[in-house]
GUMAR-16780 format. One record per residue (C-alpha): x, z negated, y; residue in three letters. Coordinates in steps of 0.05 Angstrom, whole numbers, padded with zeros to 5 digits. Each point is the difference from the previous one (the first is absolute). Example, Ala and Ser with C-alpha at 12.3 -4.5 7.8 and 13.67 -1.06 7.14 Angstrom:
2
{{00246; -00156; -00090}; "Ala"}
{{00027; 00013; 00069}; "Ser"}
***
This chain:
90
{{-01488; -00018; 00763}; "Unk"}
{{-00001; 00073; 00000}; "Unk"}
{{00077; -00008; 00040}; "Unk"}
{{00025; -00035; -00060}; "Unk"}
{{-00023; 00036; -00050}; "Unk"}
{{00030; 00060; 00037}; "Unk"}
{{00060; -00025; 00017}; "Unk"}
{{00010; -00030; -00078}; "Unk"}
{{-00016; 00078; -00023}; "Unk"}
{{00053; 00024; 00045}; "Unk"}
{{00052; -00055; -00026}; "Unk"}
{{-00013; 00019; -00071}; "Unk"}
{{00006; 00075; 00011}; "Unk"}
{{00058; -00007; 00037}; "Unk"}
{{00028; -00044; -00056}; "Unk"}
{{-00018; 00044; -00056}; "Unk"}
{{00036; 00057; 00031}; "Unk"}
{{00066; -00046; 00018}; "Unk"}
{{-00004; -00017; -00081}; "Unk"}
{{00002; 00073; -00023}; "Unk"}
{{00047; 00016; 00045}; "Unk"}
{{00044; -00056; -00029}; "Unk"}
{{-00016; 00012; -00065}; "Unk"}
{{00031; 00079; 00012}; "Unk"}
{{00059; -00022; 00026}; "Unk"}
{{00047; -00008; -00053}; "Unk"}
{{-00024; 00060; -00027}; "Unk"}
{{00011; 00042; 00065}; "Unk"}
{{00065; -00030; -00004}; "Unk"}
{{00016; 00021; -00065}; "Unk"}
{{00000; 00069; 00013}; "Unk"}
{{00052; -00001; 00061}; "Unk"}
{{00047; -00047; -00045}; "Unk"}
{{00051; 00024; -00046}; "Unk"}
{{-00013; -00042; -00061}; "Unk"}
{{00052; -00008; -00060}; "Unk"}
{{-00001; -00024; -00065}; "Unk"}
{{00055; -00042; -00042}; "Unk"}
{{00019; 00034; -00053}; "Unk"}
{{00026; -00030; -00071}; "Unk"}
{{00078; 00015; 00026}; "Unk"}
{{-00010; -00038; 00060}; "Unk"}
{{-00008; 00063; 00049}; "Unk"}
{{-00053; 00004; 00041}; "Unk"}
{{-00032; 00065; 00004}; "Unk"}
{{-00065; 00039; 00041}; "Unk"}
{{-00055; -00019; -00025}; "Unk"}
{{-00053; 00050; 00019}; "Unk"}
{{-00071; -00001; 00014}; "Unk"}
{{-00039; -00044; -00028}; "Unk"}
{{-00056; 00026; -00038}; "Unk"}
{{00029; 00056; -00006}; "Unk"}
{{00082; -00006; -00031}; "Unk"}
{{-00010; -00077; -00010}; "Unk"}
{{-00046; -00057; -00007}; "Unk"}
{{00006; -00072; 00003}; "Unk"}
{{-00020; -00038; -00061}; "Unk"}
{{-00029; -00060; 00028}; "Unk"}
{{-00015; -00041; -00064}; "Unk"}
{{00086; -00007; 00000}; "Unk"}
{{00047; -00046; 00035}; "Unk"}
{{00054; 00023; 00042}; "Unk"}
{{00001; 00045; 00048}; "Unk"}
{{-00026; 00073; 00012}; "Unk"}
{{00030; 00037; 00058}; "Unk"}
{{00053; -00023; 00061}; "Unk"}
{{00004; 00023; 00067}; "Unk"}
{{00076; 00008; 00021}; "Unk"}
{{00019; -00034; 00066}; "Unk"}
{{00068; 00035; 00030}; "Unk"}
{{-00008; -00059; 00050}; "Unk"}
{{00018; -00047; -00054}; "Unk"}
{{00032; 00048; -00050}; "Unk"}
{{-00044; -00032; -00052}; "Unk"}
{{-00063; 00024; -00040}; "Unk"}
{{-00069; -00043; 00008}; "Unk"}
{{-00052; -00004; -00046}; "Unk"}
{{-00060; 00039; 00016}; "Unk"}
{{-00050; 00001; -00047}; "Unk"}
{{-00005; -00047; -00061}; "Unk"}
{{-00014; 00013; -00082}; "Unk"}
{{00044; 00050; -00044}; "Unk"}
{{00016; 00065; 00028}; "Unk"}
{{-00037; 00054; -00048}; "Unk"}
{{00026; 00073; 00004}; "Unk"}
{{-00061; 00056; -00005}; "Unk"}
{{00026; 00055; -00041}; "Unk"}
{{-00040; 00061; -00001}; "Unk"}
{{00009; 00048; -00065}; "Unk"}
{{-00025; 00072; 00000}; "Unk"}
***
């Protein structure tokens, strides 16, 4: 008994920590992609850092940010809502 209990311990410990790793990801990921934004004119432009020059209002449709693949010469959606420029005034 005391073998499964263990061994059901060490399964959920090892699963919590495979979730938060998971969960991290795509924000690990964020920060070594360039992320762009589509602008009225139909240019894309940088978008920034999120939190900090931008933020994604998620309560919209559409879509946020794009990742640029020079692969496919194309732009992918990234992130999804309405891309929200932080403007700082001093």
């Amino acid at each position: 008994m005391k073998k499964i209990k263990l061994t059901l311990i060490a399964i959920t410990i090892v699963g919590g920590m495979g979730a938060a790793i998971a969960a991290n990801a795509k924000e690990h990921q964020a920060a070594r992609l360039d992320l762009y934004f589509l602008g009225g004119d139909g240019v894309f432009y940088p978008a920034g850092v999120e939190g900090v020059d931008y933020t994604c209002l998620t309560h919209f449709e559409g879509v946020c940010t794009y990742t640029y693949d020079p692969a496919r010469r194309r732009y992918t959606p990234y992130n999804f809502g309405m891309y929200g420029p932080i403007s700082i005034q001093q």
